[in-house]
C-alpha positions in Angstrom: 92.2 95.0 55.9 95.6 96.7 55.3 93.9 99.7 57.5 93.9 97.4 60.6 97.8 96.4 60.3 98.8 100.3 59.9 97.3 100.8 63.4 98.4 97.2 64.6 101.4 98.7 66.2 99.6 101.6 68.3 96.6 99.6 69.4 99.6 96.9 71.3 101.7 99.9 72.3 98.0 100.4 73.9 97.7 97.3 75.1 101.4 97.0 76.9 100.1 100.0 78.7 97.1 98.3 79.9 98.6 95.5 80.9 101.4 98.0 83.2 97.8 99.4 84.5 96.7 96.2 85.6 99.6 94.8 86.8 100.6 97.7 89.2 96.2 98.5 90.2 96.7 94.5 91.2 99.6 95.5 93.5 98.0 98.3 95.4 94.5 96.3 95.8 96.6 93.0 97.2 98.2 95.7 99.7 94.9 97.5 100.7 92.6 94.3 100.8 94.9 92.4 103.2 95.2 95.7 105.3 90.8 95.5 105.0 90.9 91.7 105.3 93.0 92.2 108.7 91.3 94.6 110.0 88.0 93.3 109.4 88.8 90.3 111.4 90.6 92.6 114.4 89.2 92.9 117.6 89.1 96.9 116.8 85.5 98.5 116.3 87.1 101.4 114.6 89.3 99.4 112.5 86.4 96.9 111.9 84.0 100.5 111.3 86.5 101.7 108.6 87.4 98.9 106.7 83.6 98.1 106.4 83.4 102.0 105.2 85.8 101.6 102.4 84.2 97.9 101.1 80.7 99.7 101.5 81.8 102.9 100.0 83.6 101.4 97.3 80.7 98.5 96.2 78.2 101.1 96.1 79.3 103.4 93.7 80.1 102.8 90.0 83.4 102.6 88.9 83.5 104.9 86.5 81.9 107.2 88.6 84.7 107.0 91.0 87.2 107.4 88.3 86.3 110.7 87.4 86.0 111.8 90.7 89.0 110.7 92.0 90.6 112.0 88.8 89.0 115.1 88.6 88.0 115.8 92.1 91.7 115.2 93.1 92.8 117.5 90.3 91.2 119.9 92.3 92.1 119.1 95.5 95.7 119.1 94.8 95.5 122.4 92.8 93.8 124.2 95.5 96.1 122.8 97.8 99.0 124.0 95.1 97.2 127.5 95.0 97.6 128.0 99.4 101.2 126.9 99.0 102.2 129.2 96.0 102.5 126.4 93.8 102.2 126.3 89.8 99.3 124.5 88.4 99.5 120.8 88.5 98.4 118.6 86.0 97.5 115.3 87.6 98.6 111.8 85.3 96.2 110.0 84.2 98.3 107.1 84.3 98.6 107.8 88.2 95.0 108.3 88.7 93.8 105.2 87.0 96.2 103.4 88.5 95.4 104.3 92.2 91.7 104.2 91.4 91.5 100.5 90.6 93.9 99.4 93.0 91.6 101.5 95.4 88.4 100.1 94.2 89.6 96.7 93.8 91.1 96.8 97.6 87.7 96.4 98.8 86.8 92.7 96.5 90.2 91.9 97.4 89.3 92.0 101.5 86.2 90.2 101.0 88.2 87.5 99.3 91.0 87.6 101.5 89.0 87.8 105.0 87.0 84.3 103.3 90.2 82.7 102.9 91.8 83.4 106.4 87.8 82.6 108.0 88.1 79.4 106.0 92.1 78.2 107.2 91.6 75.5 110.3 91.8 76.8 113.6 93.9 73.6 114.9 96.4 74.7 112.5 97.3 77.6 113.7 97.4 77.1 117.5 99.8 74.2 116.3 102.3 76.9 115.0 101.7 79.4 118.4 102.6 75.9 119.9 105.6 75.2 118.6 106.3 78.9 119.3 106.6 80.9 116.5 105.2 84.2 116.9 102.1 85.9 115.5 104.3 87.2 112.5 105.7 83.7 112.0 102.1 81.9 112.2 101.0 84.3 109.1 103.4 83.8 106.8 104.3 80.6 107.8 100.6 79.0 107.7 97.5 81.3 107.4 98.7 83.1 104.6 99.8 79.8 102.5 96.5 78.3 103.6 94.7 81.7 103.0 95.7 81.4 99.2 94.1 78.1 98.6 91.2 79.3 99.6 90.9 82.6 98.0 92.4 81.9 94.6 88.9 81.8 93.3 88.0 85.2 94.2 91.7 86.2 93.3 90.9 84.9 90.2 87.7 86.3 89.3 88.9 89.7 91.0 91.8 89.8 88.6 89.8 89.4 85.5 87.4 91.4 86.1 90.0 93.9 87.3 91.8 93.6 83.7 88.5 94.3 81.8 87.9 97.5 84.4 91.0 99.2 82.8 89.3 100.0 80.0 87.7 102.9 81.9 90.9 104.5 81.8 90.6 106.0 78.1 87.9 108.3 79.7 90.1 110.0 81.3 92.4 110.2 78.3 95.3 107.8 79.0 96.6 106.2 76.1 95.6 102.5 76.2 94.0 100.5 73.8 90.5 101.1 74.0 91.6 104.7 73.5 94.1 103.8 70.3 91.1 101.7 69.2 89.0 105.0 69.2 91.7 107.2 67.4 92.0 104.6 64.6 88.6 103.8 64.2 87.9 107.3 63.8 90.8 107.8 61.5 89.3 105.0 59.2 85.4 105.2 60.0 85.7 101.4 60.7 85.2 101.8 65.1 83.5 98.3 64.8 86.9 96.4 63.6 89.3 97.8 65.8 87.1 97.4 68.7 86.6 93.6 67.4 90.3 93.5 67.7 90.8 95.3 71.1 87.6 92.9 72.3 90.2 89.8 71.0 93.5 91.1 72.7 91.2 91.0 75.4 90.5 87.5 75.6 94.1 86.8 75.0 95.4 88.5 78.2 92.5 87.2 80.2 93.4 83.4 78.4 96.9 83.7 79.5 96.0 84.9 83.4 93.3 81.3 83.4 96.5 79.7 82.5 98.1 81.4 85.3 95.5 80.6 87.9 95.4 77.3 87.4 99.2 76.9 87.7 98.8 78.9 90.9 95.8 76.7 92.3 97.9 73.6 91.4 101.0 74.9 93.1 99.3 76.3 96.6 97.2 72.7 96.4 100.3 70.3 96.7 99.4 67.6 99.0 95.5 68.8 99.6 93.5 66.8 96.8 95.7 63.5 97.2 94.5 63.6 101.0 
């Protein structure tokens, strides 16, 4: 097995990449499925119309069919923009496209979630905060988006680890994590099977450590709720 420890150091130089990939798609989904959750529960038709586009748009297609489109396809885009505008040839990260393309695809389970959790905060409680006067912006933060956590750390939950498993899709469009590492070494030493076994556990450990996480978190937003 002193093949496996060689490539023990590029396979978690892999892996500290995949957890930067998760950890910065989660940002950009939190942002766009609150902006969804919102504006699914507007009074606008249009912004109703598009959020239910994007959710619609996004849970019909596979993801990895949207990852080489949006990698691809924008490589295109951009370089026939570039061409118009007399730029040089751009070469489009990978690291940025896999990045924006889970935090876009996971946007959409993210409003779902979200828009559950703000449906499922009492009405009494926030007419108390517009009657003590604090102002839309105040009523929010102050108590439906507190309230809106409880309620949606499930889906959060589920949404995150399913989102941490997704980033595997990014060695397809040749960014260095560790499914891709996993590949080079495995090819390196005919022994694929192994060093996917191993990827497969540092798997379960990141996804171990967020359960940890989320139960902290449900604990912590339900202070006070299960001794009532």
């Amino acid at each position: 097995m002193s093949y496996v420890i060689d490539y023990i150091p590029l396979i978690l130089k892999g892996m500290l990449l995949t957890i930067e990939v998760a950890l910065l798609s989660l940002f950009i989904s939190v942002v766009l499925g609150m902006i969804g959750a919102l504006a699914k529960l507007s009074k606008s038709r249009i912004a109703q119309g598009l959020a239910g586009i994007y959710t619609t748009f996004i849970r019909g297609i596979p993801d990895l069919v949207l990852m080489t489109l949006i990698f691809f396809g924008g490589q295109i885009l951009v370089n026939n923009i570039g061409e118009k505008l007399g730029w040089e040839y751009i070469d489009v990260s990978p690291f940025l496209a896999g990045v924006l393309t889970i935090g876009f695809i996971f946007g959409a389970y993210f409003a779902e979630s979200f828009r559950a959790g703000i449906l499922a905060v009492a009405r009494g409680e926030i007419e108390a905060g517009y009657a003590f006067g604090m102002t839309p912006v105040q009523v929010f933060f102050r108590i439906t988006f507190p309230a809106m956590v409880r309620h949606a750390l499930p889906g959060i939950g589920n949404n995150w680890l399913v989102m941490v498993k997704t980033t595997a899709l990014v060695s397809v469009i040749g960014l260095q994590d560790m499914v891709y590492n996993a590949g080079l070494a495995g090819g390196s030493t005919r022994k694929p099977f192994t060093f996917y076994c191993v990827v497969a556990f540092l798997f379960l450990v990141i996804t171990g450590f967020s359960d940890v996480g989320m139960r902290w978190l449900d604990k912590r937003y339900s202070v006070g709720v299960r001794k009532a």
